[in-house]
C-alpha positions as CSV (number, residue, x, y, z in Angstrom):
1,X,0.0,0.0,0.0
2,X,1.6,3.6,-0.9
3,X,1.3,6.1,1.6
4,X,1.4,9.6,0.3
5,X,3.8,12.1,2.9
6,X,3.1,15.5,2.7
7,X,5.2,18.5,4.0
8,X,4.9,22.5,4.1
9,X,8.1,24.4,3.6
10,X,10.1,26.9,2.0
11,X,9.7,26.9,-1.9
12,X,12.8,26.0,-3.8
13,X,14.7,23.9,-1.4
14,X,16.1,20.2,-2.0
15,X,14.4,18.0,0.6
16,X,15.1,14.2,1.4
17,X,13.7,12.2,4.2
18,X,13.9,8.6,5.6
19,X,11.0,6.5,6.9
20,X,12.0,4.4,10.5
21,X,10.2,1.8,12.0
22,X,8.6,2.4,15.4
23,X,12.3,0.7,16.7
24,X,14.3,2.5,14.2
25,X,15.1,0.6,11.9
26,X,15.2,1.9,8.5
27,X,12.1,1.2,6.0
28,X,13.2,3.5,3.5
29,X,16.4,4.9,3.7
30,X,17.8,8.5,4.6
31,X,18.5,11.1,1.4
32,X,15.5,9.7,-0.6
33,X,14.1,12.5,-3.0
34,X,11.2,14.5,-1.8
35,X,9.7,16.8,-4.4
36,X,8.2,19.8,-4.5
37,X,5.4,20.4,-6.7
38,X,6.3,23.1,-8.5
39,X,7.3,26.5,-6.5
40,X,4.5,25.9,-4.3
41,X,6.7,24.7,-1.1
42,X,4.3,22.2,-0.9
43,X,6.4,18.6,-1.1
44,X,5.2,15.4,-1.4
45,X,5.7,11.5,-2.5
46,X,4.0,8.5,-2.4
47,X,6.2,5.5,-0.9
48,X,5.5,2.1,-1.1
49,X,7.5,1.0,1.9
50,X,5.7,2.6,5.3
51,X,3.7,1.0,7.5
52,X,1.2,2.3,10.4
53,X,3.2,3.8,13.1
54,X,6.6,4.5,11.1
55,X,8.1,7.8,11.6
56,X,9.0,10.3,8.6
57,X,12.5,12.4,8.9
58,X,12.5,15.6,6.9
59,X,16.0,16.7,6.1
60,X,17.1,20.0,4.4
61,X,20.3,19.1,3.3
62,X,22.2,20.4,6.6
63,X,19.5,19.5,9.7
64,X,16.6,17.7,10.3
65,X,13.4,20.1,9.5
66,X,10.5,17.9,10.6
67,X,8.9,14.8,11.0
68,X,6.2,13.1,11.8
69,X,5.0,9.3,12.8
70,X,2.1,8.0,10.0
71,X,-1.5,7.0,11.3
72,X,-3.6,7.3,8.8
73,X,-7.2,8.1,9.6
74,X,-9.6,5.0,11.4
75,X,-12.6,5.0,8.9
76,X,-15.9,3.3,9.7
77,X,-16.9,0.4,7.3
78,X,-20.7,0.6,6.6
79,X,-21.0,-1.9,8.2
80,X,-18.7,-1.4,11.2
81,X,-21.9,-0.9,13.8
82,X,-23.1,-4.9,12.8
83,X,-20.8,-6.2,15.4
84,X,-21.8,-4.0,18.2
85,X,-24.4,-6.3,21.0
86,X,-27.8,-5.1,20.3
87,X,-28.8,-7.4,23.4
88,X,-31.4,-5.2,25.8
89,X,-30.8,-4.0,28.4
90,X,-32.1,-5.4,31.9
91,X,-33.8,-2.5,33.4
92,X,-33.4,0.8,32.6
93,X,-30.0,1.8,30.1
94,X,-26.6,2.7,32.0
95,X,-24.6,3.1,28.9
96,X,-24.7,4.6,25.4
97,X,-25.6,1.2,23.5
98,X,-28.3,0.5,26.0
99,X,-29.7,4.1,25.3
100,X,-29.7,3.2,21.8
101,X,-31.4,-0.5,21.9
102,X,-34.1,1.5,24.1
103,X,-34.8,4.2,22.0
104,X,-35.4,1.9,19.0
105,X,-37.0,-0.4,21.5
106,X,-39.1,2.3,22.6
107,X,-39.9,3.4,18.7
108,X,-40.4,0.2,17.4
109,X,-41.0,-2.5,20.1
110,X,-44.1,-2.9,22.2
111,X,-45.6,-0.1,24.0
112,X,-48.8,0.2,26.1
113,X,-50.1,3.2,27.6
114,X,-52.8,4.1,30.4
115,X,-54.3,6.5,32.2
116,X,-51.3,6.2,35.2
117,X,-48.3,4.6,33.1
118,X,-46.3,3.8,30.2
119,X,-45.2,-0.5,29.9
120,X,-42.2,-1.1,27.6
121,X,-41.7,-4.5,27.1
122,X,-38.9,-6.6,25.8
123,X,-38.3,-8.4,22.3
124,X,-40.4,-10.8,23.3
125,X,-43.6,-8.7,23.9
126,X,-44.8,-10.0,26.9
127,X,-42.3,-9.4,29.7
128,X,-42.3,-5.3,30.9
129,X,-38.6,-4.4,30.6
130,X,-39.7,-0.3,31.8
131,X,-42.3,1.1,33.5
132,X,-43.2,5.0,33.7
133,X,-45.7,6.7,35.9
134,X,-47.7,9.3,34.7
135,X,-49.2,11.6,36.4
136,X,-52.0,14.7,35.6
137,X,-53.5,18.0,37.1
138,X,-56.0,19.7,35.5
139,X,-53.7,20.9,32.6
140,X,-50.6,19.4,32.8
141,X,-49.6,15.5,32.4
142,X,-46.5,14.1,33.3
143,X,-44.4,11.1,32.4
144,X,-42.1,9.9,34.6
145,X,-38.9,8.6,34.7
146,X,-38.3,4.8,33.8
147,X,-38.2,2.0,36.1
């Protein structure tokens, strides 16, 4: 896989660089070409050799003028969520994945309502996973929270 280093510096100089290993050894070796792309002090090359975690060294000629280590960007696959538990929760939701497996419980699952509470039941319709009061006044009704 060719990884594409990038670097920002003064137009019209003759930049090299070296790609390490995490332990320092060399993956592509020190004085390699590094192009600019026309006078726009913007260099860059695509190399073959680096790997996750290898460290670029930017060199002007005379000293070391940066560097950096390469991790490219963690990208969700569509369908990177699949793997995530969609089990429900026993009572009501103490993390973020419970949250979510409620509120579509909650959307799509079971519901029954009454004068006094709300009854949201599990996957298998019959067995109350939540309850909620609810309350009224003359004007105003209230939910409460789950149970």
């Amino acid at each position: 896989m060719s990884i594409r280093i990038k670097f920002w510096w003064k137009s019209g100089e003759t930049l090299t660089y070296e790609a390490l290993q995490a332990v320092g050894t060399v993956r592509t070796a020190a004085g390699t070409s590094f192009p600019e792309i026309g006078s726009t002090g913007y260099y860059t090359v695509l190399d073959n050799n680096i790997q996750t975690g290898d460290v670029v060294v930017v060199n002007d000629g005379t000293k070391n003028v940066g560097g950096g280590e390469n991790n490219p960007p963690v990208i969700l696959s569509s369908d990177g969520l699949d793997t995530v538990s969609i089990a429900e929760p026993t009572g009501v939701a103490s993390n973020f994945r419970e949250m979510i497996v409620q509120l579509w419980r909650r959307l799509f699952g079971k519901t029954t309502f009454s004068k006094s509470r709300i009854l949201h039941y599990k996957a298998d319709g019959g067995t109350v996973a939540t309850t909620q009061v609810i309350s009224e006044t003359s004007d105003l009704q209230t939910q409460g929270e789950a149970s």
